[in-house]
N, C-alpha and C positions, 0 to 999 in steps of 0.2 A: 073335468068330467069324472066320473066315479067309477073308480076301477072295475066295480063289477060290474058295471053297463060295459067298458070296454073287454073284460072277458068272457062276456053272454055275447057280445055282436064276434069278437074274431071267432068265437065258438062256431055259429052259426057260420059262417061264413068260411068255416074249414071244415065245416060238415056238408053243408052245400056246394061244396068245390069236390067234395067224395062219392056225392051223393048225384053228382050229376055225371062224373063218369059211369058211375053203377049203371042210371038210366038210359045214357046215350049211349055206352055200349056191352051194353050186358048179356043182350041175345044175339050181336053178331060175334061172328068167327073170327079169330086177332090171327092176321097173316102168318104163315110158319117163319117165314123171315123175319117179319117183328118181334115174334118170339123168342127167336134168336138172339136178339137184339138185349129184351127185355130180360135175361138171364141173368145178364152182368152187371145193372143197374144197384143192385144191393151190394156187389164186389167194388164196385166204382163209388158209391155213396159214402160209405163206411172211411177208406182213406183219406177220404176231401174230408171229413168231420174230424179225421186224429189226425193227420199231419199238421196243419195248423196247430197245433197246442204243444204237440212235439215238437216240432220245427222252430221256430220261431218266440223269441223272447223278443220283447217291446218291439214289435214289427221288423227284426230281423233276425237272421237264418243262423241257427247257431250249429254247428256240427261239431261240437268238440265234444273229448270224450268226457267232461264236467257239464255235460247236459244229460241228467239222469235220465230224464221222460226220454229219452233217443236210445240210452242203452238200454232203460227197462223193454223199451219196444221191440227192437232189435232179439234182448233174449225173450220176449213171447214168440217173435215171429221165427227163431227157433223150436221151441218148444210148437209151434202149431205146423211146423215141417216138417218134425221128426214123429209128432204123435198124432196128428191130428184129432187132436180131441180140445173140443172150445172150454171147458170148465178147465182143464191143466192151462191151456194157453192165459186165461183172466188171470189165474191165479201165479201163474209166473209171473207174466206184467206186472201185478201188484205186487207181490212179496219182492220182488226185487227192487220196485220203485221203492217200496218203504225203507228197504236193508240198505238203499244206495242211502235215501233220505237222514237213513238214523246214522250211518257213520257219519256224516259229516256233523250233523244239528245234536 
């Protein structure tokens, strides 16, 4: 099949999955309690996407402290305690994964 047939249909097909929550529920009221709910879902999404990558080499759990993506995390997630500010947090994470990256390589 031809790759851009298959990136024109999943197109379609995650614009029509967008597009029909818009329609079915655009003009009702989303419960306070759901809302509630719905607060945390971008706090909840983001770790399930970085822990794997951090976590885990060749499908297991590395903890040790020669797992740089674990330290660099670790000092973002300092830096986003102590400042809260998201551009110093990136920039932690990275400069430190690189500086762990270049003393070794």
């Amino acid at each position: 099949m031809n790759i851009w047939l298959i990136l024109i249909i999943t197109g379609l097909i995650t614009y029509a999955i967008r597009l029909s929550f818009i329609l079915f529920f655009g003009n009702r009221e989303i419960p306070p309690r759901l809302q509630t709910f719905l607060r945390f879902v971008p706090a909840a999404v983001l770790p399930a996407l970085v822990f794997p990558d951090v976590l885990l080499r060749d499908g297991a759990l590395v903890l040790s402290p020669l797992n740089f993506r674990l330290v660099a995390a670790l000092l973002a997630v300092l830096a986003a305690w102590r400042t809260r500010n998201t551009l110093l947090t990136i920039v932690t994470g990275m400069a430190s994964l690189w500086v762990l990256q270049a003393l070794v390589h």
